[in-house]
C-alpha positions in Angstrom: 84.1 87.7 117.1 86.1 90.3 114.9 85.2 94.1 115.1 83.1 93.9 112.3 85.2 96.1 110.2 87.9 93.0 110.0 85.3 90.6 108.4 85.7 90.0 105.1 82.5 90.8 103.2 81.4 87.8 102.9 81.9 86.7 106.3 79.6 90.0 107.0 77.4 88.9 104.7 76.8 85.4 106.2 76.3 87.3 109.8 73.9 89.6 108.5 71.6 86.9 106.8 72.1 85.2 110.1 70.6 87.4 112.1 74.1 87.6 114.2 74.7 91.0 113.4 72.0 93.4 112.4 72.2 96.2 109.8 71.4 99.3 112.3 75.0 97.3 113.9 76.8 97.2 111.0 75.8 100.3 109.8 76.4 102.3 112.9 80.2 100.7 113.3 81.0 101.8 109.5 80.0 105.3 110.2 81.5 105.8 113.8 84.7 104.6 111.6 83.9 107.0 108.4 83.7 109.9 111.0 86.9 109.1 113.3 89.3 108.2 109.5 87.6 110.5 107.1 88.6 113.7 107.8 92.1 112.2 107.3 92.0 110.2 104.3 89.6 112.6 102.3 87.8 109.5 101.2 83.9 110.6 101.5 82.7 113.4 100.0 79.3 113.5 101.6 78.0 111.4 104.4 74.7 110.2 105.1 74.8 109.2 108.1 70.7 109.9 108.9 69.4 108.1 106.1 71.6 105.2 106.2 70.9 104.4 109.8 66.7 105.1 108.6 67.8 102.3 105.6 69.4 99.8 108.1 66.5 100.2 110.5 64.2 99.0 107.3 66.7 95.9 105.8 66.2 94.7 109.8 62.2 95.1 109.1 62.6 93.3 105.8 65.2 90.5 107.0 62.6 89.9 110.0 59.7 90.0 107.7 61.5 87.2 105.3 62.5 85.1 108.0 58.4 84.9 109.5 57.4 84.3 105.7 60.6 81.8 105.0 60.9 84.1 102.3 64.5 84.7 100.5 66.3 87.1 102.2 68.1 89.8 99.5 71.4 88.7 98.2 73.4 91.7 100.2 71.2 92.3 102.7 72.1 95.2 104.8 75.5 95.4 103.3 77.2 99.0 104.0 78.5 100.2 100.8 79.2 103.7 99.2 78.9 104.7 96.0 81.4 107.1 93.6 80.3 110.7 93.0 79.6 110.2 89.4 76.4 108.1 90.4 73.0 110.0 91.5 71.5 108.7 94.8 68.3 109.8 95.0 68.1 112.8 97.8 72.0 112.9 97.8 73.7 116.2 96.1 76.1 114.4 92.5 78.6 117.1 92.5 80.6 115.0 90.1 83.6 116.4 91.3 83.5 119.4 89.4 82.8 123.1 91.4 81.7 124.7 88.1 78.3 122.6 88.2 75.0 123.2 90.4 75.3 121.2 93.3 71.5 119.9 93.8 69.9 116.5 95.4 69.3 113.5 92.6 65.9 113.3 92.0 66.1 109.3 91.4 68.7 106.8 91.8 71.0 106.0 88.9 70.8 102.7 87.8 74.0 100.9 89.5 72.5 102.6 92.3 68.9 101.6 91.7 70.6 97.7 91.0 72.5 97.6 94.8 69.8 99.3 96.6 67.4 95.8 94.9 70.2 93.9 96.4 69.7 94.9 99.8 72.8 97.7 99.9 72.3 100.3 102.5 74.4 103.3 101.3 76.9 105.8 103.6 77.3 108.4 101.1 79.0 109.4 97.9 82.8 109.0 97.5 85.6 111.6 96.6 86.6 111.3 92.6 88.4 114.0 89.9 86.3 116.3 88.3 83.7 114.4 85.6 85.7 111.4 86.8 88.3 112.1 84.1 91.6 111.0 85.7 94.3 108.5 87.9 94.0 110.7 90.9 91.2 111.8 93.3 92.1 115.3 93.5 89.5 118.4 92.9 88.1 122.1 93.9 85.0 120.9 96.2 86.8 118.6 98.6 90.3 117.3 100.4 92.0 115.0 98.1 91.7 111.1 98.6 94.7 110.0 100.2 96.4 106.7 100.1 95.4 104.4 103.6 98.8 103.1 103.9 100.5 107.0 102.9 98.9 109.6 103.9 101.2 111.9 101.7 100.3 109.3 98.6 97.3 109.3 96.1 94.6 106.6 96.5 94.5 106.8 92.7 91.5 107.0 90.4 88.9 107.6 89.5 87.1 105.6 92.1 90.0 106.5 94.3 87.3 107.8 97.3 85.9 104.2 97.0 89.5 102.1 96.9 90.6 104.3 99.6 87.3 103.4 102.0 87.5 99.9 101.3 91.3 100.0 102.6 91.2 101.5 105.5 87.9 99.4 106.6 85.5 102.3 106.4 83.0 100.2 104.1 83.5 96.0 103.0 83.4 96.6 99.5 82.8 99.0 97.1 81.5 99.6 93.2 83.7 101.4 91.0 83.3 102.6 87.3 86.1 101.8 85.1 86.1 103.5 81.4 90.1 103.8 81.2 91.3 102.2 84.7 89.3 103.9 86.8 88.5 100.2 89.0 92.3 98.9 88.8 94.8 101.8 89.1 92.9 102.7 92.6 92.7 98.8 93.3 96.6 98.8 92.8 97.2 101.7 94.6 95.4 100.8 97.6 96.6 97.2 97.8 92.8 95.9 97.3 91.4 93.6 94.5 90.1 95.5 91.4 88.0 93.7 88.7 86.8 95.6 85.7 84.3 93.1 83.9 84.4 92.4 80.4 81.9 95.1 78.3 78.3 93.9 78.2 78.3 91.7 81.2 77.3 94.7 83.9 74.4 97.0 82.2 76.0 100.3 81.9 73.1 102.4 82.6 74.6 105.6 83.1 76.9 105.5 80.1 75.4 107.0 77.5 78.0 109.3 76.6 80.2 107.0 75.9 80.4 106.0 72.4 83.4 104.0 72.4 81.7 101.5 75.2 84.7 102.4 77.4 82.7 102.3 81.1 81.7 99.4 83.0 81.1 99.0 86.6 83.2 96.6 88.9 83.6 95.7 92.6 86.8 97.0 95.0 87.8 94.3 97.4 89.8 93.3 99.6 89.6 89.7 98.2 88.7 87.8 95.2 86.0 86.4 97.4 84.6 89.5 97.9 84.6 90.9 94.4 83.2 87.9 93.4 80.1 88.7 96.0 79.5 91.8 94.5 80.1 90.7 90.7 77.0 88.6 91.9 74.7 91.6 92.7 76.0 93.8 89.2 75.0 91.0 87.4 71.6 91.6 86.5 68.9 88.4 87.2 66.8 86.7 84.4 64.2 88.7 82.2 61.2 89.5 84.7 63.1 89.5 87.8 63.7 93.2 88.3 67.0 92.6 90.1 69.7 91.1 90.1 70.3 87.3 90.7 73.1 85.5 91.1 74.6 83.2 88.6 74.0 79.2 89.2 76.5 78.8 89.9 77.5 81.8 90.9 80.9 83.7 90.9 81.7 83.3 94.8 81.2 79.5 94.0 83.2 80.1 91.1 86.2 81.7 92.3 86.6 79.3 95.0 87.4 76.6 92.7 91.5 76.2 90.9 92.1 77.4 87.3 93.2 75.7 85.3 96.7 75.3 84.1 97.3 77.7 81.6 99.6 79.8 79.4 100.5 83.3 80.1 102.0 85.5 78.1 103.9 88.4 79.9 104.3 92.0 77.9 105.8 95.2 79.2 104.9 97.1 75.9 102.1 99.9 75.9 100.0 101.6 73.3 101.5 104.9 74.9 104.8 103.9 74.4 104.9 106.3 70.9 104.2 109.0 72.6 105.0 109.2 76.1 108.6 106.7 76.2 108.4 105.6 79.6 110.4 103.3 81.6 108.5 100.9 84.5 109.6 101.6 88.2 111.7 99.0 89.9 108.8 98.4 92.1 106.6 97.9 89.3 108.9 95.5 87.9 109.3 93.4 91.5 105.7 93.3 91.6 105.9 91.5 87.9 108.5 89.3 89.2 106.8 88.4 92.1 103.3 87.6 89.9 105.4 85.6 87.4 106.8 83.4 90.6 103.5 83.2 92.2 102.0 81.8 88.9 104.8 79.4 87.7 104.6 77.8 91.8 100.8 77.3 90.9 101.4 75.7 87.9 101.1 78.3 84.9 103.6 78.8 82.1 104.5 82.1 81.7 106.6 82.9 78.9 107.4 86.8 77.5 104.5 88.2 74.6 105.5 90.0 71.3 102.1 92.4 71.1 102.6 95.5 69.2 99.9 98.5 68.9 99.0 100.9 66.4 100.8 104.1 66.9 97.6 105.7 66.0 95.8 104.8 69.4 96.7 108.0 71.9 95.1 110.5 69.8 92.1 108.6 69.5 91.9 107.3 72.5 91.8 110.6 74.0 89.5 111.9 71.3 86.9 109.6 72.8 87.7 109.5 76.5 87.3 113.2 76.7 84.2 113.5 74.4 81.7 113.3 77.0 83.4 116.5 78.8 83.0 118.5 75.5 79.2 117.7 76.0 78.8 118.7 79.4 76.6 121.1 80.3 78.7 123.5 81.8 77.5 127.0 82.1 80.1 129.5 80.9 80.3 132.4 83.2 81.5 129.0 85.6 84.1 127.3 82.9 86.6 129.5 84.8 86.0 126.8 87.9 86.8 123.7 86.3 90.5 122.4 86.6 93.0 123.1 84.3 93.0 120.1 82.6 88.9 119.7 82.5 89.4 122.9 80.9 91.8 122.2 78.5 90.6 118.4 77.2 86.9 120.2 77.3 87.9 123.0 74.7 89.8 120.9 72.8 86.5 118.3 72.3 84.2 121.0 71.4 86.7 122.1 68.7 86.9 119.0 67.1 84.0 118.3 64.6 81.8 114.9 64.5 84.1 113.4 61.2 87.3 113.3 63.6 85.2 111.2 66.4 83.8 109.1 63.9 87.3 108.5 62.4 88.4 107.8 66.4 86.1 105.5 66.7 86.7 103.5 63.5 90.4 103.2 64.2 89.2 102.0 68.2 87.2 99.0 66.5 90.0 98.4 64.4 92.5 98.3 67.3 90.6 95.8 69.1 90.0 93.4 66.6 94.0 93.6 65.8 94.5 93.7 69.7 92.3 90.6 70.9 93.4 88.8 67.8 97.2 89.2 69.3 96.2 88.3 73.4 94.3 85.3 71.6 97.9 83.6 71.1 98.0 83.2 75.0 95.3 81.9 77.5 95.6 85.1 79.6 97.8 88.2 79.3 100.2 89.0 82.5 101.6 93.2 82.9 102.0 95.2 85.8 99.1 97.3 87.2 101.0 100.2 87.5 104.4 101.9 86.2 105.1 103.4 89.1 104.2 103.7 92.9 101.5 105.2 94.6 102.1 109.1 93.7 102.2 112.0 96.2 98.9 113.7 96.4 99.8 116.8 94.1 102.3 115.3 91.9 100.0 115.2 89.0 98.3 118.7 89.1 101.3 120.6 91.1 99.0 121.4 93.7 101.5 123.6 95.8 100.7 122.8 99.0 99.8 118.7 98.4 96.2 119.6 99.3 95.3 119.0 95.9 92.1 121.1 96.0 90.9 124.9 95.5 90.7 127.5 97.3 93.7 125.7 99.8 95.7 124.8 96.4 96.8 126.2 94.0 96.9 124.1 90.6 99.8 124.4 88.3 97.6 124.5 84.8 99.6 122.3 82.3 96.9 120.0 81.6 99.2 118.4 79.0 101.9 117.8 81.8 99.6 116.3 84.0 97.6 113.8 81.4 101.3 112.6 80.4 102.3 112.1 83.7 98.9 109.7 84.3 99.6 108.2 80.8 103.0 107.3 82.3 101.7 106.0 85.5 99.2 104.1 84.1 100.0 103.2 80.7 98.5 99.4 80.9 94.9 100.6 81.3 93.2 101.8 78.6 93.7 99.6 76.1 91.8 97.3 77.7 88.6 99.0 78.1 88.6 99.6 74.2 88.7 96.2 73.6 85.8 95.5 76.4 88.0 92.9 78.0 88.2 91.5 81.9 90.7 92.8 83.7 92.1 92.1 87.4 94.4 94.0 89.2 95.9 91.9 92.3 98.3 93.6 94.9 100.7 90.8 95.1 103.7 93.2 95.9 104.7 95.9 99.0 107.5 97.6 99.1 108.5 97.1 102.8 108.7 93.7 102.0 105.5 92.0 103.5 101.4 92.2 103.2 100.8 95.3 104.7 104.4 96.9 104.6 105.3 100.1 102.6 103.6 100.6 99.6 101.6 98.0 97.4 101.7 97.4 94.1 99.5 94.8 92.0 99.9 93.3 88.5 97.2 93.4 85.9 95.6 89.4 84.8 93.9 90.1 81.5 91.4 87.5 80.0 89.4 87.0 77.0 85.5 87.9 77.0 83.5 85.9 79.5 86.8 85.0 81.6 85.8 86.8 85.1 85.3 83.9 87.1 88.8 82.6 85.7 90.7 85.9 86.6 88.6 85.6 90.2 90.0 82.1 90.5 93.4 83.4 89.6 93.3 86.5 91.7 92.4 83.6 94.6 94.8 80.8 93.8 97.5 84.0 94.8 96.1 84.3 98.0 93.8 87.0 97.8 
């Protein structure tokens, strides 16, 4: 048998429903490799180790329980998983990333939590994110930066960056992430893993209530459509009355095992950033477009390039609502001095605009999707690169001066402006889709060494219209991953 960290998740899945592995097993072998990899890819903020192995002990009560009873056993059954610092775990300090908040215990789990843990989840501990979650990067004042699996010197991305990075380097199978701008598929494409942000509605967003605009939805990180698939299944909440979630019939791992079918797919390079922010796409990022398109055609697709054009209206009011929930934080002042520059900065700049200018931002954001999905409607799906640029150096975005990327061992530059154009750059295929509340999929079907596994990956972005997750699984699949 495989060390259990080289099992797909749903190959660890099937062993732990078998009774071939237990969870104590499982369990135990993700944290001996949290502690021997962590304290060099920065990936975990807090580790809890005690409680998880107290958890496992009680998924191998339950799974004995249901097997004497020929009850069903849960759908992820003493699965190891972690969950982003944004998320309360109930007993587990939310720091959020940020040092200029309280640091105390949750008093009850947050609901993607509260979903997982119904699942049968047994959780490790609370992953490394920017402060309030707000950017591409996993870089803050409370803990090393998350660092890039396959370069230590690299960013894992963000803002589930902790999570991407653990999934990578085998610390955990899979992961959740929380995607309100990219947050699922920049990390994904960083980190060479499969990143699915599910189309708005689908996932209950429980923890999203400041967000207006409808921007965040949960997602699984994965090493394989497969995989995602799996934990798409347990997000997805069961029929009324069931208190949990349920899988589909039939249900997205069935699903994404099955071909697409041959469609049309239109290929765009163009951004919504473009207007402000020029930017011209790495030659990596163009190889990994290149190697997408070729991938496709061989399986049968037409691809063929995409005239979409966006309103040149869409940064400012993007940002006006993607930083509104900072404005509202309850930050306490003599301890606004803590937060990074560019918390700061975006935070100030929220609390000074008045309710009429994020109504107005919201308008225009409806506006823009119904203009923007009436455009993607012309193809079947919409084919771009994940990201503009490879993997950055752990720093490059905040000028962190020693690459630490985190305070007191760092010092941080302060030109917010800098560093959210830089990101905008890096990233400028991301957000648009969250305002439109379409499925997204990044697949890593590039490296830069030249093979799976060689140099740096980078991924290109599959995006469908509402309800097409299964589809972009099935795509993400029929790639070979």
């Amino acid at each position: 048998m495989a060390e259990i960290h080289e099992l797909s998740a749903v190959e660890l899945r099937d062993a732990l429903r078998s009774g071939e592995l237990s969870s104590r097993q499982a369990t135990g072998h993700f944290l001996d490799r949290i502690a021997a990899e962590n304290r060099h890819l920065g990936a975990f903020i807090t580790i809890t180790a005690e409680q998880a192995l107290l958890d496992a002990a009680g998924a191998d009560e339950a799974h004995a329980r249901a097997a004497r009873d020929k009850t069903e056993t849960a759908l992820l059954h003493g699965m190891p998983v972690a969950f982003k610092d944004l998320t309360d775990v109930a007993g587990v300090v939310t720091t959020h990333g940020s040092a200029a908040l309280d640091h105390k215990p949750a008093l009850v789990d947050g609901a993607l939590v509260a979903t997982l843990k119904r699942a049968g989840v047994v959780s490790l501990g609370k992953t490394q994110v920017p402060e309030f979650g707000l950017t591409a990067y996993s870089e803050n004042r409370i803990a090393p930066p998350s660092r890039n699996p396959y370069a230590l010197s690299r960013s894992s991305g963000g803002s589930s960056g902790g999570s991407a990075a653990a999934v990578a380097a085998g610390l955990i199978p899979f992961a959740p992430g929380s995607d309100g701008g990219g947050s699922v598929r920049i990390p994904a494409a960083a980190c060479g893993l499969v990143g699915l942000k599910p189309g708005r509605g689908l996932v209950p967003a429980g923890e999203s209530t400041g967000d207006p605009a409808g921007l965040v939805v949960s997602g699984p990180l994965a090493r394989s459509a497969a995989d995602a698939a799996l934990l798409l299944d347990a997000l997805v909440p069961g029929p009324p009355g069931t208190g949990g979630p349920a899988a589909p019939s039939p249900s997205y791992l069935e699903l994404a095992a099955k071909d697409p079918p041959k469609l049309r797919i239109g290929v765009s390079l163009e951004s919504p950033w473009q207007t402000i922010f020029p930017f011209t796409p790495a030659p990596e990022a163009l190889d990994a477009l290149a190697e997408g398109i070729r991938l496709l055609e061989a399986a049968g697709h037409e691809t063929a390039d995409a005239s979409i054009r966006y309103d040149n209206r869409y940064p400012d009011a993007f940002t006006t609502a993607w930083t509104a929930a900072v404005g509202d934080a309850r930050v306490a002042p003599q301890r606004e001095a803590l937060l990074t520059p560019l918390t700061r900065t975006f935070r100030r700049r929220a609390q000074q605009r008045g309710p009429a200018k994020r109504a107005e931002s919201l308008s225009f954001l409806r506006q823009f999707q119904r203009d923007t999905i009436a455009q993607y409607a012309a193809w079947d799906v919409m084919l771009m690169p994940a990201l503009a640029q490879t993997p950055r150096p752990v720093g490059w975005f905040t000028g962190a001066a020693h690459g630490d990327g985190y305070w007191p061992a760092a010092e941080w530059t302060g030109d917010a402006d800098g560093d959210y154009r830089k990101q905008c750059e890096y990233a400028p295929w991301s957000s648009m889709v969250n305002v439109c509340g379409l499925p997204a999929i990044s697949v890593p079907v590039f490296w830069t060494g030249g093979a799976k596994g060689a140099g740096l990956p980078m991924g290109i972005q599959l995006v469908g219209p509402m309800s097409s997750e299964a589809l972009l699984l099935q795509l993400a699949a029929q790639l070979g991953f």
